[in-house]
Each structure stands twice: as C-alpha cells, then as structure tokens.
Backbone of each chain as ProteinMPNN parsed JSONL, in Angstrom:
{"seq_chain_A": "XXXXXXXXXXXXXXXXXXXXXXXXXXXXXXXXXXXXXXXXXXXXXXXXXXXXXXXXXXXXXXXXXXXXXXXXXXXXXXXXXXXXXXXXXXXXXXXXXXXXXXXXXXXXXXXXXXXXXXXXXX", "coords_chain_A": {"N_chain_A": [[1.032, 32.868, 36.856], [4.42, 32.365, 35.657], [7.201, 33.763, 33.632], [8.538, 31.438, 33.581], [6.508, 29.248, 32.803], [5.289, 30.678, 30.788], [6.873, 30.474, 28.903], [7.301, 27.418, 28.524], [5.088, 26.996, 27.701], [5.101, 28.251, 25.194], [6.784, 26.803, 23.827], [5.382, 24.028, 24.151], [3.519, 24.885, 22.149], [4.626, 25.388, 19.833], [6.049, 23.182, 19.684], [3.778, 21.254, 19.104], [3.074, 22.533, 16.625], [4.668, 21.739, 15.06], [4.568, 19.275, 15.053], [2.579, 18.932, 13.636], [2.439, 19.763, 11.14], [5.329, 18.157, 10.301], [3.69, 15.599, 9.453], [1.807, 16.233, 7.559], [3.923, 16.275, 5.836], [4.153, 13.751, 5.765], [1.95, 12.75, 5.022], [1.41, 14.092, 2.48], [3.709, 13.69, 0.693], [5.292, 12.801, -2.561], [6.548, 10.179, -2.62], [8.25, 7.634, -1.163], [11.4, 8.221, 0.213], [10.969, 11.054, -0.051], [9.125, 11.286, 1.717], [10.438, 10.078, 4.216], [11.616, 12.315, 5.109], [10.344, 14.381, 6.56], [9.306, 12.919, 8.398], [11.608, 11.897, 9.53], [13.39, 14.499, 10.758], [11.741, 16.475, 11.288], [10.591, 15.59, 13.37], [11.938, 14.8, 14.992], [12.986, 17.577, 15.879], [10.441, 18.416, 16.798], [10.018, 16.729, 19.325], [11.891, 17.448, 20.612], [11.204, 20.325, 21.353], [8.757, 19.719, 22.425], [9.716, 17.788, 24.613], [11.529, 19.807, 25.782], [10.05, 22.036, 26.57], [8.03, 20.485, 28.438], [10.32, 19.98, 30.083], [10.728, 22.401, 31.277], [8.951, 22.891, 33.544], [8.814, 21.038, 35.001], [8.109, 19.415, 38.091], [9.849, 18.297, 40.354], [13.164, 16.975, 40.772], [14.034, 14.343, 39.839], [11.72, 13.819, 37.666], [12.393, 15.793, 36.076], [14.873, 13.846, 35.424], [13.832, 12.455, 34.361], [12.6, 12.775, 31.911], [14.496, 14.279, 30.423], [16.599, 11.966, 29.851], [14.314, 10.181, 28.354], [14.393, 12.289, 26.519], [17.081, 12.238, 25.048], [17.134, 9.761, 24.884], [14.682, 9.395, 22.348], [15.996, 11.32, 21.041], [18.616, 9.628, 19.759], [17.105, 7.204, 18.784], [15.352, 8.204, 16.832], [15.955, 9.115, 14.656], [18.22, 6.926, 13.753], [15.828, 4.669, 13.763], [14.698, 5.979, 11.053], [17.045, 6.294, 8.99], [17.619, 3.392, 9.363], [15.074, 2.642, 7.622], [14.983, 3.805, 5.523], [17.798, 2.443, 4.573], [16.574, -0.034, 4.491], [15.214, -0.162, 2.227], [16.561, 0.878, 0.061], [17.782, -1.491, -0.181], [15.916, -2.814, -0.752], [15.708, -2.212, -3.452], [14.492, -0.129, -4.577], [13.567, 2.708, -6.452], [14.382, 6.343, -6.584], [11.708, 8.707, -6.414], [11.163, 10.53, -9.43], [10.479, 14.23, -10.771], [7.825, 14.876, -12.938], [7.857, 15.814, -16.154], [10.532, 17.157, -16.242], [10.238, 18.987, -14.296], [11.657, 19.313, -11.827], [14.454, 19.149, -12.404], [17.897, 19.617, -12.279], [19.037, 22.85, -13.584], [20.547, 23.264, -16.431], [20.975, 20.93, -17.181], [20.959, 18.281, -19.708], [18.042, 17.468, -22.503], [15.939, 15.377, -21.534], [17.778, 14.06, -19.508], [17.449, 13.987, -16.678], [14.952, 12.027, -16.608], [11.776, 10.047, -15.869], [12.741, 7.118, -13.653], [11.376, 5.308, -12.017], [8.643, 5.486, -12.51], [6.548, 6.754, -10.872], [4.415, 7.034, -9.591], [2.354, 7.97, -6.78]], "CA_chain_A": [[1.657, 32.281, 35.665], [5.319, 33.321, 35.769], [7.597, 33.866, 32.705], [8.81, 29.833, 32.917], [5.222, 28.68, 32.335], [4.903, 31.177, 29.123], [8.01, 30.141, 27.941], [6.718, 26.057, 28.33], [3.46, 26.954, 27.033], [5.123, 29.031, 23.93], [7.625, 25.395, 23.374], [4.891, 23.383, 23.794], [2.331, 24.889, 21.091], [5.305, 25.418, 18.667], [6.478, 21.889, 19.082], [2.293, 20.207, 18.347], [2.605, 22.87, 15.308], [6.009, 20.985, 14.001], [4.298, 17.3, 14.664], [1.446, 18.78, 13.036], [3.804, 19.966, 9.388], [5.904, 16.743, 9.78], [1.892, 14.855, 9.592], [1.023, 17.024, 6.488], [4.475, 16.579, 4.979], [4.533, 12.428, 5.817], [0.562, 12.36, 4.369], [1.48, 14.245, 1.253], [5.212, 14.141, -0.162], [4.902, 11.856, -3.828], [6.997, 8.983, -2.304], [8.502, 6.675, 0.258], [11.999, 8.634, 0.137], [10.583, 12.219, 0.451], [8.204, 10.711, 3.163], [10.855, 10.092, 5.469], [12.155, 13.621, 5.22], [9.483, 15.046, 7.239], [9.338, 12.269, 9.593], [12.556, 11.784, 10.355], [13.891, 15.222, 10.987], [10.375, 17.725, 12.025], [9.549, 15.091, 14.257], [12.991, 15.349, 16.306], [12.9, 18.311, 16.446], [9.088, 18.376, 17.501], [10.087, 15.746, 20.443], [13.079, 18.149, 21.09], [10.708, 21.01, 21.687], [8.065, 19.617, 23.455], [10.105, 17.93, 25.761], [12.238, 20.723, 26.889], [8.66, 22.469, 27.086], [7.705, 19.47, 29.894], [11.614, 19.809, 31.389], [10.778, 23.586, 32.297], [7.653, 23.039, 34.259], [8.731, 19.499, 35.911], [8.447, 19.863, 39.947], [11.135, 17.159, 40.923], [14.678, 16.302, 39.801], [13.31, 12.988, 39.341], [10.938, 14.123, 37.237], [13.598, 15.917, 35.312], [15.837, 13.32, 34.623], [13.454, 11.419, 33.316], [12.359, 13.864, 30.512], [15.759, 14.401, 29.765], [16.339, 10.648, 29.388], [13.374, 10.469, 27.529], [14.679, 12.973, 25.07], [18.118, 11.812, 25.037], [16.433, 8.463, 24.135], [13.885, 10.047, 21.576], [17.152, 11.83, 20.002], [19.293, 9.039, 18.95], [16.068, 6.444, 18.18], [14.149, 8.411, 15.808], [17.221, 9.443, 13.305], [18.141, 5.63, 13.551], [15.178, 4.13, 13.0], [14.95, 6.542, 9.885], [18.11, 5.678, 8.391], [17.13, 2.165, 8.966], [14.182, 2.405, 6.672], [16.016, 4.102, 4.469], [18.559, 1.609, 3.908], [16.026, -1.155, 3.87], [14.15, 0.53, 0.912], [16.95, 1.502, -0.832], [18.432, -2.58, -0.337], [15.017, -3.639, -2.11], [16.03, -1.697, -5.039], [13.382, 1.174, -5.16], [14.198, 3.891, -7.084], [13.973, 7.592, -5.861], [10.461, 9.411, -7.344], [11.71, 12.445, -10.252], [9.63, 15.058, -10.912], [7.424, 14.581, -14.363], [8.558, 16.937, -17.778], [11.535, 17.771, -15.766], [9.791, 20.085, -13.748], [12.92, 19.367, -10.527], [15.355, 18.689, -12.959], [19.079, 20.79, -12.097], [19.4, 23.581, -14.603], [21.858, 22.853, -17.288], [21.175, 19.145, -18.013], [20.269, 18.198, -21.565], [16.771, 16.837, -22.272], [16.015, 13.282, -21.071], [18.709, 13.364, -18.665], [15.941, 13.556, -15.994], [13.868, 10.953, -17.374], [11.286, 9.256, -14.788], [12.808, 6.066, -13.292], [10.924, 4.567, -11.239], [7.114, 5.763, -12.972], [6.58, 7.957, -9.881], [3.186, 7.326, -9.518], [2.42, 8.134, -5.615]], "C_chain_A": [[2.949, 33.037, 35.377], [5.717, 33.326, 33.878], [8.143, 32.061, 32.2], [7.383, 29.324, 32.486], [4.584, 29.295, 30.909], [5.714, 30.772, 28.374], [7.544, 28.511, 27.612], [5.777, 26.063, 27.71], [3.744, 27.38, 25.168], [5.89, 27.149, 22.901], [6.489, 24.602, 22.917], [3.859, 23.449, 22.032], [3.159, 24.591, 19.538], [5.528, 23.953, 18.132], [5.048, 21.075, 18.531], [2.887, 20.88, 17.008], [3.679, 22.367, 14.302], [5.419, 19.184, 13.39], [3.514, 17.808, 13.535], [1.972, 18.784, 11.245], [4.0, 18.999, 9.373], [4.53, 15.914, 9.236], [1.795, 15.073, 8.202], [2.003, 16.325, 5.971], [4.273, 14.888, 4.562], [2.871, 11.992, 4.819], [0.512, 12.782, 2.499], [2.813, 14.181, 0.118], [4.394, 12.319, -1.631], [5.861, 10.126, -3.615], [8.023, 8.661, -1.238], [10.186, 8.027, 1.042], [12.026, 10.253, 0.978], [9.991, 12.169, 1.445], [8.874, 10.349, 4.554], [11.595, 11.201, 5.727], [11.788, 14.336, 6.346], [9.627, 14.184, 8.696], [10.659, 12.095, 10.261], [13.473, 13.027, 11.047], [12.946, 16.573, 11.653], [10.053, 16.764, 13.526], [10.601, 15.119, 15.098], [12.61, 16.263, 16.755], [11.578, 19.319, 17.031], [9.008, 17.732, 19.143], [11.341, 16.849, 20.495], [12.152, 19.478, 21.961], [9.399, 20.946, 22.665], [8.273, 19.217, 24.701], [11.125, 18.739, 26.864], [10.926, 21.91, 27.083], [8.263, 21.939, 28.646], [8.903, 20.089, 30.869], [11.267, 21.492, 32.274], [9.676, 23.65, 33.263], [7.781, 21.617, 35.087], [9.257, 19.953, 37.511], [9.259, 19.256, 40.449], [12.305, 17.129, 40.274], [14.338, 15.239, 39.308], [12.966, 13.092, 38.066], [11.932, 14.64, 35.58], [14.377, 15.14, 34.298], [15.325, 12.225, 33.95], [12.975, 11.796, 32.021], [13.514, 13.747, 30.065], [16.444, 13.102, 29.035], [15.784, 10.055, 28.105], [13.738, 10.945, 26.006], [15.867, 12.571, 24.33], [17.762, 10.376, 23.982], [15.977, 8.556, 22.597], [15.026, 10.175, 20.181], [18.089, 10.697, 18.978], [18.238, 8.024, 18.398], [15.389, 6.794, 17.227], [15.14, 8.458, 14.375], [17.989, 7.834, 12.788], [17.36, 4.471, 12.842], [15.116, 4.91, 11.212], [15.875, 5.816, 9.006], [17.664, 4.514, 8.373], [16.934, 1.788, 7.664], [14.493, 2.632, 5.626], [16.956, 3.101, 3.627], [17.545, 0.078, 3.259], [15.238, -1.056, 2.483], [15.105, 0.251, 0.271], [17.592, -0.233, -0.987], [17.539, -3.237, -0.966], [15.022, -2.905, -3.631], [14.918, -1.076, -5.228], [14.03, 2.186, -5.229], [13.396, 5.251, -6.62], [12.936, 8.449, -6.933], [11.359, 10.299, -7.761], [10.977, 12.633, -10.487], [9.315, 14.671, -12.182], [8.005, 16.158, -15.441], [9.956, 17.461, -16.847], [11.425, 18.999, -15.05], [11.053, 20.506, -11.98], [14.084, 19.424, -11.28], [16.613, 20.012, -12.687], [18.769, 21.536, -13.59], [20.688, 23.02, -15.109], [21.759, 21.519, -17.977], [20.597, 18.853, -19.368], [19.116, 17.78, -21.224], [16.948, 15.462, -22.292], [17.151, 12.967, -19.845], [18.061, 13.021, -17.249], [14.508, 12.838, -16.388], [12.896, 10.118, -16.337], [12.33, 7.76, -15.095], [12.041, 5.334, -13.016], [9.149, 5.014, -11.422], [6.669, 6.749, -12.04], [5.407, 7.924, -9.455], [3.085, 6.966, -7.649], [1.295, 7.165, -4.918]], "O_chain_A": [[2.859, 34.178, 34.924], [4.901, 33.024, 33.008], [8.164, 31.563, 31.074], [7.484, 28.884, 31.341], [3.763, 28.766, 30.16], [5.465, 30.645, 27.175], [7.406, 28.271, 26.413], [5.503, 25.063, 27.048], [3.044, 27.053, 24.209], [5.568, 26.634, 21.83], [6.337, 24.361, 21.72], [3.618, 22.587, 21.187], [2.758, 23.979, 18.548], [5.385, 23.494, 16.999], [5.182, 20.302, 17.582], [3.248, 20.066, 16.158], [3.643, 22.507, 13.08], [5.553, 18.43, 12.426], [3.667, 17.241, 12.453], [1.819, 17.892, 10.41], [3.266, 18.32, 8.655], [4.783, 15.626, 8.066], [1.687, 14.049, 7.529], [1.491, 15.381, 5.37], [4.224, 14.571, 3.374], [2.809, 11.023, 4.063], [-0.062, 12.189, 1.586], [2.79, 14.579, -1.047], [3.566, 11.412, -1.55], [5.758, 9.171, -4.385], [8.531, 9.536, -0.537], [10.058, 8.571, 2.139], [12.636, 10.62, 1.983], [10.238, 13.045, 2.275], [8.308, 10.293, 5.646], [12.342, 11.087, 6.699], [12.617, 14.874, 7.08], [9.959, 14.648, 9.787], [10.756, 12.154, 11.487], [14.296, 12.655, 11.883], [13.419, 17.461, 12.363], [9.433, 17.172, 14.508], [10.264, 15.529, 16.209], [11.971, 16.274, 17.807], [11.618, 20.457, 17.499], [8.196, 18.104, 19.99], [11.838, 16.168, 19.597], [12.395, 19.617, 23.16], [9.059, 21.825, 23.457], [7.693, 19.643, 25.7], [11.417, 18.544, 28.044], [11.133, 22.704, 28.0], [8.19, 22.608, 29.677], [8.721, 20.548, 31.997], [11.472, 21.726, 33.465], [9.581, 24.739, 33.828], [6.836, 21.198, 35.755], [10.259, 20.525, 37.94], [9.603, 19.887, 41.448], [12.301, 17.294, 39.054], [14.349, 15.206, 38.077], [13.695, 12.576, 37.219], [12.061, 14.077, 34.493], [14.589, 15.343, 33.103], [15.878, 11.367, 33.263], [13.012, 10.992, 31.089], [13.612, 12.962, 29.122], [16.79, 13.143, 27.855], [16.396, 9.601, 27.138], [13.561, 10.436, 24.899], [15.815, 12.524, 23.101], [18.043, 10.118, 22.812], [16.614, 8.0, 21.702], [15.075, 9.648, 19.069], [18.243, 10.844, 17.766], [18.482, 7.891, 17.199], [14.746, 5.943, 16.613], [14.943, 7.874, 13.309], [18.264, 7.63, 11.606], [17.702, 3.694, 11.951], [15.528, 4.241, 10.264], [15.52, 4.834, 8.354], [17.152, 4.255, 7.284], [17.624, 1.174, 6.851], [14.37, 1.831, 4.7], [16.935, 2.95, 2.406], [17.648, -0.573, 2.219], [14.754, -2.012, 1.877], [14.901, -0.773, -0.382], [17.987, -0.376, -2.144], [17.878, -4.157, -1.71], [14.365, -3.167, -4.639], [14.234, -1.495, -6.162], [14.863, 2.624, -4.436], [12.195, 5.318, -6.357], [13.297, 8.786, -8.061], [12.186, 10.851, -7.035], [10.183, 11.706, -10.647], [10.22, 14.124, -12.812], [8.436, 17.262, -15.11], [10.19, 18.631, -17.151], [12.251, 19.91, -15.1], [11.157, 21.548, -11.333], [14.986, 19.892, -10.585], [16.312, 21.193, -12.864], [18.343, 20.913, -14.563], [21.604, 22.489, -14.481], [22.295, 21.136, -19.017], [19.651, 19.479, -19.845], [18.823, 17.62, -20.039], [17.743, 14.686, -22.822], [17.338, 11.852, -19.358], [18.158, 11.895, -16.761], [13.338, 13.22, -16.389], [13.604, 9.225, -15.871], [12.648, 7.34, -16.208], [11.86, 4.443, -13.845], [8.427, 4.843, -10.44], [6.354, 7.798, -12.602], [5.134, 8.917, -8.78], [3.603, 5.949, -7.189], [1.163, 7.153, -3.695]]}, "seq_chain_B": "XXXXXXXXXXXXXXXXXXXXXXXXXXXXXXXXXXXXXXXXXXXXXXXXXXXXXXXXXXXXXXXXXXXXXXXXXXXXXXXXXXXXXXX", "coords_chain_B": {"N_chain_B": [[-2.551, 26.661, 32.284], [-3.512, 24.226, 32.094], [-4.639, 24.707, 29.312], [-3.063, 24.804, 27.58], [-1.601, 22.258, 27.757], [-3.848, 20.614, 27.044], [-4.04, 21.962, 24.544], [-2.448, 21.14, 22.99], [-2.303, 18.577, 23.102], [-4.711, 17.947, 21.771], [-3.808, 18.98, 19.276], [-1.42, 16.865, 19.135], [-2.799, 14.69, 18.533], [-4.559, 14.67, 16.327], [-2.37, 14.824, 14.754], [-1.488, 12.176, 14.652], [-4.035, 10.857, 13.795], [-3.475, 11.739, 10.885], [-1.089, 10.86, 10.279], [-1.701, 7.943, 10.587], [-3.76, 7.933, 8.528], [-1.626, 7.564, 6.349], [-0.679, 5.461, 6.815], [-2.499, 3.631, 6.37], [-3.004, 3.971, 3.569], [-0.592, 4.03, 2.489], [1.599, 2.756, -0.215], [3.955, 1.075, -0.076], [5.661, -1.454, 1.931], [7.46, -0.393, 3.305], [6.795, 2.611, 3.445], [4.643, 1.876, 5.766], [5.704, 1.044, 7.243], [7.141, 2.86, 8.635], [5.467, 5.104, 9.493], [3.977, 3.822, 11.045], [5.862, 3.658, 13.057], [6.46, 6.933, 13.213], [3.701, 6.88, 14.701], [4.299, 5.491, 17.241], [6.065, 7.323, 18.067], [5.109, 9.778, 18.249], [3.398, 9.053, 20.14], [4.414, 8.022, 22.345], [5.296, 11.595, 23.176], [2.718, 11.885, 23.301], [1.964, 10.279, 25.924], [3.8, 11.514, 27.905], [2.908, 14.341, 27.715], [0.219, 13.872, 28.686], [0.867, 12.995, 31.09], [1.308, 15.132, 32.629], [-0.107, 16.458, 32.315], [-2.463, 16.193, 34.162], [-1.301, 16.208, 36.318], [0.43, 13.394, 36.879], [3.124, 12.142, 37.159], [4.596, 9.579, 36.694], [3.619, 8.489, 34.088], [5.659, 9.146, 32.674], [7.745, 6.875, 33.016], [6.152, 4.633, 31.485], [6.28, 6.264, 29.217], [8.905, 5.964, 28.651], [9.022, 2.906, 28.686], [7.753, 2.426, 26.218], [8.997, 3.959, 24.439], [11.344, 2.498, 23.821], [10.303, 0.077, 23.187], [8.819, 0.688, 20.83], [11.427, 1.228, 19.34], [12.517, -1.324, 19.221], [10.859, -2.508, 17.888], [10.496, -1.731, 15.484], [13.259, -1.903, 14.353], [13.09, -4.854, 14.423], [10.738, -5.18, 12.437], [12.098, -4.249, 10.117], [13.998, -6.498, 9.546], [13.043, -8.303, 9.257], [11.61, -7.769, 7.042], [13.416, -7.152, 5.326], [14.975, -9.911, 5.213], [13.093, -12.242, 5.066], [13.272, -13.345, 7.535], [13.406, -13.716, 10.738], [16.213, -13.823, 11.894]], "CA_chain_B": [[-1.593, 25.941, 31.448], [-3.641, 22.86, 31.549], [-5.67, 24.812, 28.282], [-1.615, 24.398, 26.967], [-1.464, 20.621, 27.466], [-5.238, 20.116, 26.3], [-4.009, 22.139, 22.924], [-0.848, 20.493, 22.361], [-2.525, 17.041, 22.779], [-5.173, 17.792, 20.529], [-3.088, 19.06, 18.016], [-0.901, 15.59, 18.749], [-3.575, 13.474, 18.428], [-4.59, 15.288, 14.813], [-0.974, 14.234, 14.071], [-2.062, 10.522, 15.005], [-4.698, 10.88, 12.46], [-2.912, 11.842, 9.351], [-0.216, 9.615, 10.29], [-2.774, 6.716, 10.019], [-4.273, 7.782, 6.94], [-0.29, 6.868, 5.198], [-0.223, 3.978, 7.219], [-3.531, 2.542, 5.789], [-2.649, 4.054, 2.304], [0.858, 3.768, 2.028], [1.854, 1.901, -1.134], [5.13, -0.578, 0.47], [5.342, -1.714, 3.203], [8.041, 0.915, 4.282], [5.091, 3.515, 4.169], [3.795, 1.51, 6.829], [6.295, 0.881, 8.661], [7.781, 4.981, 8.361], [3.651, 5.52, 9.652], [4.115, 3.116, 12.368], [7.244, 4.289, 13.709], [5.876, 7.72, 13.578], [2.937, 7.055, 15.808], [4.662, 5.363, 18.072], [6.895, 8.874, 18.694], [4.184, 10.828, 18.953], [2.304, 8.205, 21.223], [5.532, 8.935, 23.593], [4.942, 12.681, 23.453], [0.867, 11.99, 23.957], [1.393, 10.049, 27.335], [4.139, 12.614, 28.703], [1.916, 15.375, 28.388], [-1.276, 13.571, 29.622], [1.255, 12.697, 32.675], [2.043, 15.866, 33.015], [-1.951, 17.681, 32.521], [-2.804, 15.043, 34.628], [0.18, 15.659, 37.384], [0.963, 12.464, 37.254], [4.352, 12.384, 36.511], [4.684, 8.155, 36.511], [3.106, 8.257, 33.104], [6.921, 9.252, 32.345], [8.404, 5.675, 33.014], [5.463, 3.96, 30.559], [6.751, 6.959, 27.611], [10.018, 4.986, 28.143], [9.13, 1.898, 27.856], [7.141, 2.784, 25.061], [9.629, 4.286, 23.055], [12.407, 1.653, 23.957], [9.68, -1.082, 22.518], [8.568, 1.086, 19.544], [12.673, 1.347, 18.263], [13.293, -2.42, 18.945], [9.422, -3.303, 16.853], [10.517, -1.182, 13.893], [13.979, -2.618, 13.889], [12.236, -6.071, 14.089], [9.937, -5.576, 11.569], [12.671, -3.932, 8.911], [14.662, -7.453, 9.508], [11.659, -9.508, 9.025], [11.078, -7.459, 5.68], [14.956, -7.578, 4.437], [15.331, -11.0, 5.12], [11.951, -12.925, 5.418], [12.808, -14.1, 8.846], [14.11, -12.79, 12.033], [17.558, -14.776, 12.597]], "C_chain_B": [[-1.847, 24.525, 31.577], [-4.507, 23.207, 30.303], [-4.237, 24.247, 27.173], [-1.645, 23.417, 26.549], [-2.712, 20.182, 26.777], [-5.152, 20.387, 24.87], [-3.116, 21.471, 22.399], [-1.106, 19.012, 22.22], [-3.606, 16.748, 21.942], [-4.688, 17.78, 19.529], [-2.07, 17.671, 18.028], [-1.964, 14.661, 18.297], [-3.981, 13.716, 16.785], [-3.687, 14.85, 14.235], [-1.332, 12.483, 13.36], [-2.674, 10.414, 13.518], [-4.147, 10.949, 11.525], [-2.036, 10.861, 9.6], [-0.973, 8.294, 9.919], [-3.186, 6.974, 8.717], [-3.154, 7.316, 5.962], [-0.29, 5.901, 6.119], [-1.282, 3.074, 6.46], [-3.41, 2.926, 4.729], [-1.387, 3.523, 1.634], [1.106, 2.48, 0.702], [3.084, 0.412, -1.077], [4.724, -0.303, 1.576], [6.195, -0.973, 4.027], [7.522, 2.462, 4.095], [4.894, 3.449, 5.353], [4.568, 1.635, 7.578], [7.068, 2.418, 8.958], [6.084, 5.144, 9.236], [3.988, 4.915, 11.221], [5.157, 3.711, 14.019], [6.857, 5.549, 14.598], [4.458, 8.035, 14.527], [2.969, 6.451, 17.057], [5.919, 6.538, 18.518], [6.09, 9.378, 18.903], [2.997, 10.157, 19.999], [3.281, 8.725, 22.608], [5.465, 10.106, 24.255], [3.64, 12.811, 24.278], [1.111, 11.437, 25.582], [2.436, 10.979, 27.948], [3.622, 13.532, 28.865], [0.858, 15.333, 29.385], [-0.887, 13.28, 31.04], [1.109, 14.476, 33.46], [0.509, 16.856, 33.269], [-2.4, 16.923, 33.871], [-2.267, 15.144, 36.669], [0.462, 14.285, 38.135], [1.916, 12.175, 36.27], [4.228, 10.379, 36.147], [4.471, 8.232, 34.906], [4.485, 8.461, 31.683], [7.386, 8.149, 31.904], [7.675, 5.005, 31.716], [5.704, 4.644, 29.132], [7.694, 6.337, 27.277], [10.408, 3.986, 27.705], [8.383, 1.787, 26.658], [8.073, 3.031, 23.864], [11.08, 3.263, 23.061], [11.866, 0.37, 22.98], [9.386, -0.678, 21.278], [10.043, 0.8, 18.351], [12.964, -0.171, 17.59], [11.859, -2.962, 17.657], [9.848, -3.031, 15.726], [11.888, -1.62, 12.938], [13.79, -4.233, 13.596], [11.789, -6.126, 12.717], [10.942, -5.186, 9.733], [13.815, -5.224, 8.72], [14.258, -8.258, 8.827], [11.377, -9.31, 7.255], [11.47, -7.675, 5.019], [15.305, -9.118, 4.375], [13.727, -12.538, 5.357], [12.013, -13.196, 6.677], [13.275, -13.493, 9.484], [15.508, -12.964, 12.38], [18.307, -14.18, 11.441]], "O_chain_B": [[-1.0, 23.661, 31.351], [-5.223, 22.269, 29.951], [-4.375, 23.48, 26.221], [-1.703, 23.192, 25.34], [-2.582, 19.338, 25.89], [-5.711, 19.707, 24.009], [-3.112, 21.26, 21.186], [-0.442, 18.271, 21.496], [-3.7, 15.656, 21.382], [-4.867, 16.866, 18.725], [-1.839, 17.269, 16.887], [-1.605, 13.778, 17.518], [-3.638, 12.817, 16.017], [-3.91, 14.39, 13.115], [-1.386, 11.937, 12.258], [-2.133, 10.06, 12.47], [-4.251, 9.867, 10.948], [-2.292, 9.812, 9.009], [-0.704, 7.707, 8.871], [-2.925, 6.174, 7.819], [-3.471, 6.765, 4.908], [0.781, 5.341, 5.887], [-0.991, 1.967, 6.006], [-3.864, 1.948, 4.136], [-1.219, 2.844, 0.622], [0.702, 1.333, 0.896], [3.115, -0.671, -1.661], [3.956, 0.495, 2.114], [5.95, -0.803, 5.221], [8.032, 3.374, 4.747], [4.887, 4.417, 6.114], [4.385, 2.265, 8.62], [7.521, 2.506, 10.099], [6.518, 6.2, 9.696], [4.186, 5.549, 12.257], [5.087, 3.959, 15.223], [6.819, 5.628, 15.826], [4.178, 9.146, 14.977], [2.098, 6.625, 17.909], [6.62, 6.259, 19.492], [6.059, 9.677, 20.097], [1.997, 10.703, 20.467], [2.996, 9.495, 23.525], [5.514, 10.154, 25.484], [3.402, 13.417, 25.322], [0.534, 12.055, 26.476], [1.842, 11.494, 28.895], [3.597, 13.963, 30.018], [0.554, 16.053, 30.336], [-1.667, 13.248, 31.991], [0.85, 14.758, 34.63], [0.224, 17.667, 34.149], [-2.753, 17.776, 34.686], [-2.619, 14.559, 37.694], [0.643, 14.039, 39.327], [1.782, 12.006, 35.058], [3.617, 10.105, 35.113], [5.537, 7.924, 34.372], [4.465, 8.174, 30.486], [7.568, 8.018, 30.694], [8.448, 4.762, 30.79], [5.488, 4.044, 28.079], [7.847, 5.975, 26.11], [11.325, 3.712, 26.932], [8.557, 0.714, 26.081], [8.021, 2.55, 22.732], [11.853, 3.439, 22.119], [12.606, -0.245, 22.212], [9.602, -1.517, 20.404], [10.004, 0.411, 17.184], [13.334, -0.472, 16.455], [12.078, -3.72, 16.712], [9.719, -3.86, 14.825], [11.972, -1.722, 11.715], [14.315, -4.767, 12.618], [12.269, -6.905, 11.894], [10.645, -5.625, 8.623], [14.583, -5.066, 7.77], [14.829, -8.893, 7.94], [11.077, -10.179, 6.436], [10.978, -8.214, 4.028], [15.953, -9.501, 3.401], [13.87, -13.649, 5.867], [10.923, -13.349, 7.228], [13.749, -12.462, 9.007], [15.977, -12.188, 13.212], [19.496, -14.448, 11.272]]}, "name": "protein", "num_of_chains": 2, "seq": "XXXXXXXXXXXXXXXXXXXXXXXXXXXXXXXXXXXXXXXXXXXXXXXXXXXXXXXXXXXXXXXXXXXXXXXXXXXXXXXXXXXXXXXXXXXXXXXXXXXXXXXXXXXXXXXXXXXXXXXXXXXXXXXXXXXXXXXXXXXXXXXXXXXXXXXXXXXXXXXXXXXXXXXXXXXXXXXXXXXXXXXXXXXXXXXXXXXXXXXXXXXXXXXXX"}
C-alpha cells in the first residue's frame, strides 16, 4: 500500500464525510433557500474530492480521462442545476425564511425591521 | 483499500437516505426536486466507486450517462413547474 493509495483512501473518506454534512445540512436547514446551500456547494466539493480520490488510483489513461470528464461534467452541472432551482423558487414568489424574535437579525436595525415574511414555518 | 471503497459507499449510501427523507418531506416541490437532484449526484459517485471496488472500470461510462440524464431531468422538471408545460 504505497503513499498514492493513502493519499486516495485519505480523499476518499474525507469526501463520503462532506456528502455525509451536505445530507445533514439538506435534511435540517429551516427552508428551501438555506437547503440549497448545503447541496449545492458541500456536494461539489464532495464530487471534487472523491473523484480526484478515484483519478489517483485509476490503472489506464482511459480510465483517467474518464474520471476527469466525469468531474469536469459533475463541476459545471451541479452549481447550474442549483442556481436553476433557485431562480425557479425565487420566480414563484417565495420569500426567504427570517429567523423568529430577531434572533439573525444584523445588529443595528430598529425593532420590527426583521419582521417574519414569509411565516417561516419549516 | 477495498475496506476504503466499502466505507465511502456506505457512508454514500447513508447520504441517499437522508436525502430521501427531504425528498418525501419536503414542503414544495423545489424540496423535491433540490432532493432529487441530489441523489442523482451522489448515485454518480455510488456507481464510480462500486466500478472501481469492483475493478470494473466500465461502470464509469453508465456514471456519465447518469449524470448527463440527471442535469437534463431536473432542468425538465423546473420547466414543467415554471411554466405548466414543457414547450
């Protein structure tokens, strides 16, 4: 087991333990908005890490350029679709969850200026 | 370093799971389809590894068309949603 196979093995575990966060964050954030936070940006760079995990342990060029492909692919499709969803949400007119008593609210703002919109209920 | 690929695809498949639980909860339907999306990426990841525990690399080509069909389904289905129809 040389040093490339610890180094693939160290990529791979890190990148499950990113899907696994993005998972948690996409199962628990309080709405649609915050929900694609996790997914659209842990999970790149979860598919970034696992497949340059695969690319160091692939026996062919072949093999290679199809991982790379793959990721290449992966890379601009996932941040896309995202955005997408994003826009399609935000074109049915749903409003972004605020925190209740102003518990997110910027410092400085008067009271009520963080007022729920959109009821928030998750 | 096939105990590697056996942990890394458990721990994907665990992913799977929670991902489903907001797909069958999710309150709109872009929940679902954010859920959907997401287990078709990590379905990608699941059969490159299993090609790869497996050494059968082929299982490569089917991640591709996988994730080539997952982008165009999710852009599909966010058309279908925005506009009732497909055209």
């Amino acid at each position: 087991m040389g040093p490339r196979e610890l180094l693939c093995g160290l990529l791979l575990l890190l990148g499950a333990f990113f899907a696994l966060t993005g998972a948690v964050g996409v199962l628990r954030m309080p709405d649609f908005y915050t929900r694609i936070h996790p997914a659209g940006k842990v999970d790149t760079f979860a598919q970034t890490l696992i497949l340059g995990g695969l690319l160091l342990v692939a026996e062919s060029p072949l093999v290679g350029v199809r991982l790379a492909l793959l990721w290449a692919l992966l890379l601009v499709t996932t941040p896309a679709a995202a955005h997408a969803l994003v826009r399609a949400a935000h074109l049915d007119g749903r409003e972004p969850w605020r925190a209740p008593d102003g518990a997110g609210a910027p410092t400085g703002a008067p009271d009520g200026a963080g007022a729920p919109v959109g009821g928030g209920a998750p | 370093m096939t105990t590697v690929f056996a942990a890394a695809s458990i721990a994907l498949t665990v992913t799977l799971g929670l991902v489903l639980i907001r797909a069958v909860r999710g309150p709109t339907v872009f929940d679902r389809l954010l859920a959907a999306n997401a287990i078709g990426t990590k379905t990608v990841l699941l059969l490159a590894l299993l090609g790869f525990m497996q050494g059968r690399p082929e299982f490569l080509d089917m991640a591709l068309i996988y994730a080539l069909i997952n982008f165009v389904t999710t852009l599909a289905f966010l058309r279908l949603v925005e506009h009732g129809r497909l055209s």
